[in-house]
C-alpha positions, 0 to 999 in steps of 0.5 A: 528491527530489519525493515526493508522497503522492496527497490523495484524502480516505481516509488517515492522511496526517499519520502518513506524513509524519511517517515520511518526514520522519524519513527527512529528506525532505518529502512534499507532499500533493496532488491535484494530477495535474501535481504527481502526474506530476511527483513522483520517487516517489508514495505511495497511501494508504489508509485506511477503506472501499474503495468511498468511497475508490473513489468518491473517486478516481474523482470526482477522476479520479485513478483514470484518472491512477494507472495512467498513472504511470511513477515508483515508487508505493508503495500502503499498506493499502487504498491496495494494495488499491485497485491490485488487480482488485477488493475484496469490501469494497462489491463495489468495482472497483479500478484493476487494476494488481495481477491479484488480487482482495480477499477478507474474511477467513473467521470463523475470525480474529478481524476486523480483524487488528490488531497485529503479524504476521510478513512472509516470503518477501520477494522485492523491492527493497523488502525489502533488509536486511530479514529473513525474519519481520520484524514489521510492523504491521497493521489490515485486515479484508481481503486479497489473495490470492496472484499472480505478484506477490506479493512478501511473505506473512503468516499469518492464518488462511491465508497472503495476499499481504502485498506486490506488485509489479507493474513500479513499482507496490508495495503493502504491506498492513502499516503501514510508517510505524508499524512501527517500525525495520523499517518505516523501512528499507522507506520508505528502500529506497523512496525509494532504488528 
C-alpha cells in the first residue's frame, strides 16, 4: 500500500509516521501532486495556524489538487479544518470539501482544549470497533460546527463535530496517532477503507 502524508511545512508529521509504522506500513511524505495522486490512501495533517497553513497550500498548489483526489484522504486536526468552508482562525478560506465553518470556542472553556475528551455518536467506517465515548486526545482552540456530515461529536462547552466525512474525504479533529489503542484502530480502520 502507498500511503502519502501531504508535506505542506504545518504538521506533527514525525508523530504520524511514527503510528502508521507501528501499524507495519511506511508513509512517504511528499509534496510531490504525482506521488499525491498516485497514493492508495492520503494523509492532511495539520498543525499550528490556518491562514499560514493556508498560505502554504496555496503557494504550492495544492489547495487546487486536494479537492481533486479520489482515494481516502484522512484530514487531522487543522488539517480537517482546512477541508471545511472556512475558519474564524485569520478569517481563512478553506478547501470547501466539508459545508461547514470553523468557529473559537466562546470564553466559557478554557482555550485550547488539551487533553482527553469523549467521541460519540459515531457513524462511520472510520469508527468500526470503536465505542461510544472512546476518548481520544485532543489540543485546538477551534471548532466545526455540526453538518449533514458530521460522523463523530464531542462535548466542550457545546457539542462540535469531532469527525466528518464528505465521500472519501474524513476528517477527525482528535489526534489519532496519540490516542493511544483506540486511536490506533482508527488509523487501521483507515487504511482498510
Amino acid at each position: 500500500m502507498k500511503l502519502v502524508i501531504i508535506n505542506y511545512g504545518a504538521g506533527n508529521i514525525k508523530s504520524i509516521q511514527f503510528a502508521f509504522k507501528r501499524l507495519g506500513v511506511e508513509a512517504v511524505l511528499s509534496d510531490n501532486p504525482e506521488e499525491i495522486l498516485a497514493a492508495d490512501k492520503v494523509i492532511f495533517p495539520g498543525v499550528g495556524e490556518a491562514s499560514t497553513a493556508m498560505a502554504m497550500l496555496r503557494n504550492s498548489g495544492l489547495d487546487k489538487l486536494i479537492p481533486t483526489l479520489k482515494q481516502p484522504v484522512l484530514g487531522i486536526c487543522l488539517g480537517m479544518q482546512l477541508l471545511c468552508e472556512s475558519t474564524e482562525e485569520g478569517n481563512t478560506e478553506g478547501v470547501g470539501i466539508f459545508k461547514t465553518k470553523v468557529k473559537r470556542f466562546n470564553s466559557g472553556v478554557k482555550v485550547p482544549q488539551m487533553g482527553w475528551n469523549v467521541i460519540k455518536d459515531l457513524k462511520s467506517d472510520l469508527f468500526s470497533g470503536i465505542k461510544e465515548n472512546e476518548y481520544m486526545y485532543l489540543v485546538h482552540s477551534y471548532y466545526a460546527e455540526h453538518c449533514d456530515e458530521t460522523i463523530a461529536k464531542t462535548d466542550y462547552g457545546i457539542n462540535y463535530a469531532s469527525a466528518l466525512q464528505h465521500n472519501n474525504f474524513y476528517g477527525v479533529q482528535f489526534h489519532p496517532e496519540k490516542s493511544s489503542i483506540a486511536g490506533a484502530k482508527i488509523l487501521k480502520n483507515f487504511l482498510e477503507l
